[in-house]
C-alpha positions as CSV (number, residue, x, y, z in Angstrom):
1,X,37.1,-7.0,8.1
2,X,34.0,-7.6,10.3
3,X,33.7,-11.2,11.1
4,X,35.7,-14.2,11.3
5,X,36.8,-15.7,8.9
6,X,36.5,-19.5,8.1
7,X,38.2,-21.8,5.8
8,X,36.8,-22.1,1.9
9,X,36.3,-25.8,2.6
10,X,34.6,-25.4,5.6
11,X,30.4,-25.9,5.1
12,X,28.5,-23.8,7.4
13,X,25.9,-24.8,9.7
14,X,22.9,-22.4,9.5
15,X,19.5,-22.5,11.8
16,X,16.7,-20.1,10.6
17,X,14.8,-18.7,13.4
18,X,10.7,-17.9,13.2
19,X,10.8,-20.1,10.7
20,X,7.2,-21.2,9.1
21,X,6.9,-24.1,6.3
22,X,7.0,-21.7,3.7
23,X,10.4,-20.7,4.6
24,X,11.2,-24.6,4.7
25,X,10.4,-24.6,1.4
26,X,12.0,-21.8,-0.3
27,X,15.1,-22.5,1.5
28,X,15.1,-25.9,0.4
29,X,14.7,-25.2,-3.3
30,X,17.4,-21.8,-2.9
31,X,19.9,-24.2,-1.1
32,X,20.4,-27.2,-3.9
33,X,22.9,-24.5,-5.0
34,X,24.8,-24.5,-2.3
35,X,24.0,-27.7,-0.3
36,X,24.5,-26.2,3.7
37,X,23.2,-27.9,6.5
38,X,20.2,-25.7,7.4
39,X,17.9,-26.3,10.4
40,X,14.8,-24.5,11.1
41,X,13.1,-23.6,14.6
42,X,9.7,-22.2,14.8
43,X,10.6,-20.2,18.2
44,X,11.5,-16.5,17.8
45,X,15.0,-15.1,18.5
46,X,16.2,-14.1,21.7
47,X,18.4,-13.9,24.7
48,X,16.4,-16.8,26.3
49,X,15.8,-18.9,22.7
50,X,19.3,-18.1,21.1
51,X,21.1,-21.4,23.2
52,X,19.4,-23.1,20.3
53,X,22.0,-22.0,18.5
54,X,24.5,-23.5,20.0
55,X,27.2,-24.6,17.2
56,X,25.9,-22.9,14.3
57,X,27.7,-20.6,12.6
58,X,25.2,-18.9,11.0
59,X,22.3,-17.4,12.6
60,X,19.1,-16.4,10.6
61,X,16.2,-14.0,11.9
62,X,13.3,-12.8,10.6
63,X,12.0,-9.0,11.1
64,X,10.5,-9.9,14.6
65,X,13.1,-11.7,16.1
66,X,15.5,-9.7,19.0
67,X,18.9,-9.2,18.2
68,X,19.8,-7.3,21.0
69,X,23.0,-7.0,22.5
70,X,22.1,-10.3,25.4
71,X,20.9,-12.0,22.0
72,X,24.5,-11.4,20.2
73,X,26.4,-12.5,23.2
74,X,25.0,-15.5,24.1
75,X,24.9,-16.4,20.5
76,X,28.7,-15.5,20.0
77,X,29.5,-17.3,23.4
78,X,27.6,-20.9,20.9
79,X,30.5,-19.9,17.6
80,X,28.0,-17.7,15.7
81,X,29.8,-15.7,13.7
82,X,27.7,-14.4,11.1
83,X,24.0,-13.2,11.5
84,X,22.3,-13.5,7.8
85,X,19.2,-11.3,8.1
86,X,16.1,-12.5,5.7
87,X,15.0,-8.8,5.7
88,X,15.6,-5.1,4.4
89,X,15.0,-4.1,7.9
90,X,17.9,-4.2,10.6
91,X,16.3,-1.8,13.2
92,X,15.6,-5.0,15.1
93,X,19.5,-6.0,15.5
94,X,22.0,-4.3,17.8
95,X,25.1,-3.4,15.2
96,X,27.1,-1.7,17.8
97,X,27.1,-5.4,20.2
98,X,27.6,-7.7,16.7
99,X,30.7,-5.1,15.8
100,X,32.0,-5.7,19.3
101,X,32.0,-9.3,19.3
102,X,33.1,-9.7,16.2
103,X,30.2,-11.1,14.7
104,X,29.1,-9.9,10.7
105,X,25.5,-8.8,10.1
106,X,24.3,-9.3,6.0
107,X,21.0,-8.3,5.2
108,X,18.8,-8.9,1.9
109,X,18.6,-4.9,0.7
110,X,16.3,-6.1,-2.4
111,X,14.3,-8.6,-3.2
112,X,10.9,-7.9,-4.9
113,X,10.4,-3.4,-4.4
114,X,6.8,-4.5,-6.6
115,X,6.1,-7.1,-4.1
116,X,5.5,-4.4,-1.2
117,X,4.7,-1.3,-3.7
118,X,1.9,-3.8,-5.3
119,X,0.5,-4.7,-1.8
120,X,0.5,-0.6,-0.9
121,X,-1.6,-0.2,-4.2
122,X,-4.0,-2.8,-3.1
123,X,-4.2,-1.2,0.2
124,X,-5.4,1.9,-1.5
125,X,-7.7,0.2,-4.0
126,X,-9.6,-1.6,-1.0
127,X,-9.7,1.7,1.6
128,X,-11.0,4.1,-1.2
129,X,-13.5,1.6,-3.1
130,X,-14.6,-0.1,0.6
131,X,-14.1,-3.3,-0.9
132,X,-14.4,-5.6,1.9
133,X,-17.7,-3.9,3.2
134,X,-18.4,-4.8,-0.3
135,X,-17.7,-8.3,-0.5
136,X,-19.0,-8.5,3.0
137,X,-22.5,-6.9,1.9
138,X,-23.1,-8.9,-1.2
139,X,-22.3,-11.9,0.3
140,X,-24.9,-11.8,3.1
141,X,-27.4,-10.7,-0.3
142,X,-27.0,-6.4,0.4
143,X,-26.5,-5.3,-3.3
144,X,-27.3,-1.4,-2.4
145,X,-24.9,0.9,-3.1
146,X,-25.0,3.1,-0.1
147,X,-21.8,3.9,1.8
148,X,-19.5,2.6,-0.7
149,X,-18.7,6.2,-2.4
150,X,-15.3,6.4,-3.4
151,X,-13.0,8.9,-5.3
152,X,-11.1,8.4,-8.7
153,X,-7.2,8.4,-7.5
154,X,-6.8,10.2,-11.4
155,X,-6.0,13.7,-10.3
156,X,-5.3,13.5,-6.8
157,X,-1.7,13.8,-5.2
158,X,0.2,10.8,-3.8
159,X,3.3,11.9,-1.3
160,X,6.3,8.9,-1.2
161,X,8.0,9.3,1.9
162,X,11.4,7.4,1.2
163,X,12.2,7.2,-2.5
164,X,14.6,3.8,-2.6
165,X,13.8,0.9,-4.7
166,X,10.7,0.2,-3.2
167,X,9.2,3.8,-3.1
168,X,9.9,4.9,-6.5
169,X,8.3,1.4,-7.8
170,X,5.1,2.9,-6.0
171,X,5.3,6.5,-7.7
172,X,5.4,4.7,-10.6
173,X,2.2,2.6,-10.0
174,X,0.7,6.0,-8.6
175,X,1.8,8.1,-11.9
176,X,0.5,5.7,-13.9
177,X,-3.1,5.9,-12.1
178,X,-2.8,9.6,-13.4
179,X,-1.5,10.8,-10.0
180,X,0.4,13.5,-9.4
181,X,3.4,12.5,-7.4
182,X,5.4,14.4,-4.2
183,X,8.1,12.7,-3.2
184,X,10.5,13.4,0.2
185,X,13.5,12.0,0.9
186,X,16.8,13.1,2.3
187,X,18.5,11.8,-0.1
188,X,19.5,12.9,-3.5
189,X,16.0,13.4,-6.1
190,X,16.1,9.7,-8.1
191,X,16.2,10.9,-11.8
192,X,13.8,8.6,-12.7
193,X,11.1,9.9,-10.3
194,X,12.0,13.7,-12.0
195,X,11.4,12.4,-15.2
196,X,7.8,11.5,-14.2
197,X,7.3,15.0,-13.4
198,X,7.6,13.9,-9.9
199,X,8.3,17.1,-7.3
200,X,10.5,16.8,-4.5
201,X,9.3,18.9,-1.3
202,X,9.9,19.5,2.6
203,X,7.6,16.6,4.4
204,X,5.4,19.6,5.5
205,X,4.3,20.1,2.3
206,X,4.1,16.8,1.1
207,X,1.6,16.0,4.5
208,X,-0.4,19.1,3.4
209,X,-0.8,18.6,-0.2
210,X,-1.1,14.9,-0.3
211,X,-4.6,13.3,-0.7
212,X,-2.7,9.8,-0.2
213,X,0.2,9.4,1.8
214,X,2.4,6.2,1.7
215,X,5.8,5.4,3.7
216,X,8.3,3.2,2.5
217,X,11.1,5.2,4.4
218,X,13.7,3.1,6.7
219,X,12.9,2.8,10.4
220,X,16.3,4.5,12.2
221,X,16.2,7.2,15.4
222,X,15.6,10.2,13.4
223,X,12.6,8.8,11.4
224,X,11.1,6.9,14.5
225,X,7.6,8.4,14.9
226,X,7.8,10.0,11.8
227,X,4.3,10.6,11.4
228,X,2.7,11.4,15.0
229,X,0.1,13.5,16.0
230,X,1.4,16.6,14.7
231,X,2.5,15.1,11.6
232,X,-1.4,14.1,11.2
233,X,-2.6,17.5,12.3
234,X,-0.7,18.9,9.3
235,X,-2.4,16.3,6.6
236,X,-4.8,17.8,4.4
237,X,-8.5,16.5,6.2
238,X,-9.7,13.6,5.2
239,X,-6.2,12.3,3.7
240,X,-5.3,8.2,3.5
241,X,-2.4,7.3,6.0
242,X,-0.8,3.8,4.0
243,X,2.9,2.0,6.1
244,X,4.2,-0.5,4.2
245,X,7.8,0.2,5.8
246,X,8.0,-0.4,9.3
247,X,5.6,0.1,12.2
248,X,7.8,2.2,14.0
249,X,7.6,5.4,11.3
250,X,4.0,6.0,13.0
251,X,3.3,6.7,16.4
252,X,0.3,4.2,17.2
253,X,-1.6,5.9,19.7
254,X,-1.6,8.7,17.6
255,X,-4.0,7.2,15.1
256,X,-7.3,6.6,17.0
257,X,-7.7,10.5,17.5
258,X,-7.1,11.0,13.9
259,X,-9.5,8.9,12.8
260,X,-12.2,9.4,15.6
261,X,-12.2,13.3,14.6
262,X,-12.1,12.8,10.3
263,X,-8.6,14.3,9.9
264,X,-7.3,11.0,9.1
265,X,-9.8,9.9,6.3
266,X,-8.5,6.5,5.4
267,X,-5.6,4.1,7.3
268,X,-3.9,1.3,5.7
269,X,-0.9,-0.6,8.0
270,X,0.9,-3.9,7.0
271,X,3.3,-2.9,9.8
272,X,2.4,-2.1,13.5
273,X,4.4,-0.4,16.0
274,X,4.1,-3.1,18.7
275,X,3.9,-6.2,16.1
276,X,6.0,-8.6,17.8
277,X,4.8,-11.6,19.3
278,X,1.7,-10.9,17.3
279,X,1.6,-10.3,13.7
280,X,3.0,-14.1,11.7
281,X,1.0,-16.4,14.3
282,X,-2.5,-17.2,14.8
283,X,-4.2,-15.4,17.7
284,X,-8.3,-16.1,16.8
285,X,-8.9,-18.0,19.8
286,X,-7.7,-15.4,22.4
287,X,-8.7,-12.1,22.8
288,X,-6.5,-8.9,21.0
289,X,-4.0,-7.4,24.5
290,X,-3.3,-4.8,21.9
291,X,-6.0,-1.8,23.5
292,X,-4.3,0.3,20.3
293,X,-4.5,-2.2,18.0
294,X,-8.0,-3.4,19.1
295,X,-9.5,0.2,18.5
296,X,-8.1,0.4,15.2
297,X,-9.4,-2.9,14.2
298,X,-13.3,-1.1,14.7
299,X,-12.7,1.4,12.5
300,X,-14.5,0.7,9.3
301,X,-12.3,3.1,7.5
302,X,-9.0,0.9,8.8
303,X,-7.1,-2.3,6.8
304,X,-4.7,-3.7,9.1
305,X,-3.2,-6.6,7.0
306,X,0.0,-9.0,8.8
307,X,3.3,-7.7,7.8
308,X,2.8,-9.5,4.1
309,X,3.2,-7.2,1.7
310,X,6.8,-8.7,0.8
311,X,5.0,-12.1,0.6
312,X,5.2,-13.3,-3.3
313,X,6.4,-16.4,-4.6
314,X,9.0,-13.9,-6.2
315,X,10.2,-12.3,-3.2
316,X,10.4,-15.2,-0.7
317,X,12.1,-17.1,-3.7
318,X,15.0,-14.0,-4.2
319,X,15.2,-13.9,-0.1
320,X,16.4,-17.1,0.4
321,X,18.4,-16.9,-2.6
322,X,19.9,-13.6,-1.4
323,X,20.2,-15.1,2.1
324,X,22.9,-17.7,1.1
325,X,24.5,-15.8,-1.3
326,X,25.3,-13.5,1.7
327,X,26.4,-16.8,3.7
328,X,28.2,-18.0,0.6
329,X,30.4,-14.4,-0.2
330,X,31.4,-14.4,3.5
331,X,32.4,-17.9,4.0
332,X,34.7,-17.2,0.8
333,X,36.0,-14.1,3.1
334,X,34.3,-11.4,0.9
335,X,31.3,-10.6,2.9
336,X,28.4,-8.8,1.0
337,X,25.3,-6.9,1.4
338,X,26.3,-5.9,5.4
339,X,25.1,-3.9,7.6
340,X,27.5,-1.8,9.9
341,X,27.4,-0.4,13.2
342,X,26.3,3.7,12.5
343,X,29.4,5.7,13.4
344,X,29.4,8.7,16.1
């Protein structure tokens, strides 16, 4: 069994790292249930910030925090023993280190899949109908019409890339917007999706037939740049590009060509490649280092939102819920929800 064990009676200390006040206050309200001594520290998670930790026995990061293999030994070298991700996501967490030393990783697979299919929808609703140009326009007393020409979604293709909870939730939404739906995933066809009329294909043909094309696939090695320059060479023109999933699944650099020469019609990110340090802070009174990022920002035809689609009073609540559940099943030595080292 991966871990340590520790007595039944024994009441865990636990410290949340990148923690914000709305964390505080879910985990407040999640923990009546279980009454742990949890701490909270606004600094991210690293080699460097993890002597913090220092006699806890739980260690909780957020998606942006680095759980390398430094990070895992200097916390293991304080008594951590367990790592209790508040994320899907463990791309950020070095498995192979936490398996070596002994330490269990848990990880919150589901908490709300409409929270992040909903926010992909709005994404979509907001590229195709230029609704903040809108907003912008009226607001400043520009009422015209001109440049704002969208395209009904009824009758046009949407391609899922990734088809777990999260991205059959979205073919849902998309069938029921009269879409016809493309799905790829390596995985075996979900029933459900089939029974929507839903057609499973290779990616190229998903990327060439797709007017909209939305990721909501794992980040791992072999889906890392998942979509990169050739990938958006083989879209059909003018396509929308919308991650949800992790920034990672899209090579960056990539995108500003795309965009600059009309291939790429319409780009909507809630996830970006180089987002740490960046995306969950305030950064409006210093100028954007991100030359990538920066570009993208220009493009009128671009929604970069900060890594919030999971962000409903829902899913936070389930998170934390989930969260000590995970610290709760392994402290009773019957660890749940992990996440092991890949094999090979």
């Amino acid at each position: 069994m991966p871990g340590t064990q520790i007595p039944i009676s024994a009441r865990p200390r636990m410290i949340l790292f990148s923690a914000r006040q709305y964390d505080v206050d879910t985990f407040a309200e999640a923990n009546t249930a279980f009454q742990y001594e949890l701490h909270y520290q606004e600094s991210h998670l690293d080699a460097d910030t993890a002597v913090i930790a220092d006699g806890y026995d739980v260690v909780c990061p957020f998606v942006n925090d680095t759980v390398d293999a430094a990070t895992l030994e200097r916390l293991h070298k304080g008594g951590t023993r367990l790592v209790a991700l508040r994320s899907a996501g463990f791309n950020h967490v070095d498995l192979a280190a936490a398996q070596r030393l002994g330490i269990t990783v848990a990880r919150v697979p589901a908490y709300s899949p409409h929270a992040v299919a909903e926010h992909a929808v709005g994404l979509i609703l907001a590229l195709n109908r230029k609704l903040p140009r809108a907003v912008s326009r009226t607001r400043e007393g520009d009422f015209s019409l001109a440049g704002l020409l969208g395209f009904d979604l009824h009758g046009k293709t949407a391609g899922v890339v990734g088809t777990g909870i999260i991205g059959r939730c979205f073919a849902r939404i998309m069938a029921g917007f009269g879409m016809q739906v493309l799905a790829h995933d390596p995985g075996t066809p979900a029933a459900d999706l089939l029974a929507l009329g839903a057609r499973y294909v290779p990616l190229d043909t998903l990327l060439a037939q797709s007017d909209v094309v939305s990721l909501h696939c794992p980040l791992v090695p072999a889906t890392r740049h998942l979509i990169d320059r050739h990938a958006l060479a083989k879209m059909k023109r003018g396509a929308m590009l919308i991650n949800t999933g992790r920034g990672g699944l899209v090579e960056s650099s990539a995108l500003v060509d795309a965009l600059k020469s009309g291939q790429l019609g319409h780009l909507g990110l809630d996830v970006y490649e180089e987002e740490g340090g960046l995306f969950f802070e305030d950064h409006s009174d210093a100028p954007l280092q991100d030359d990538v990022l920066a570009r993208l920002l220009m493009f009128p035809n671009v929604i970069v939102t900060s890594h919030q689609a999971f962000f409903t009073r829902e899913a936070m609540s389930e998170i934390a819920q989930t969260t000590l559940r995970n610290v709760e099943a392994w402290r009773n030595g019957s660890p749940a929800n992990l996440v092991d080292a890949p094999h090979g």
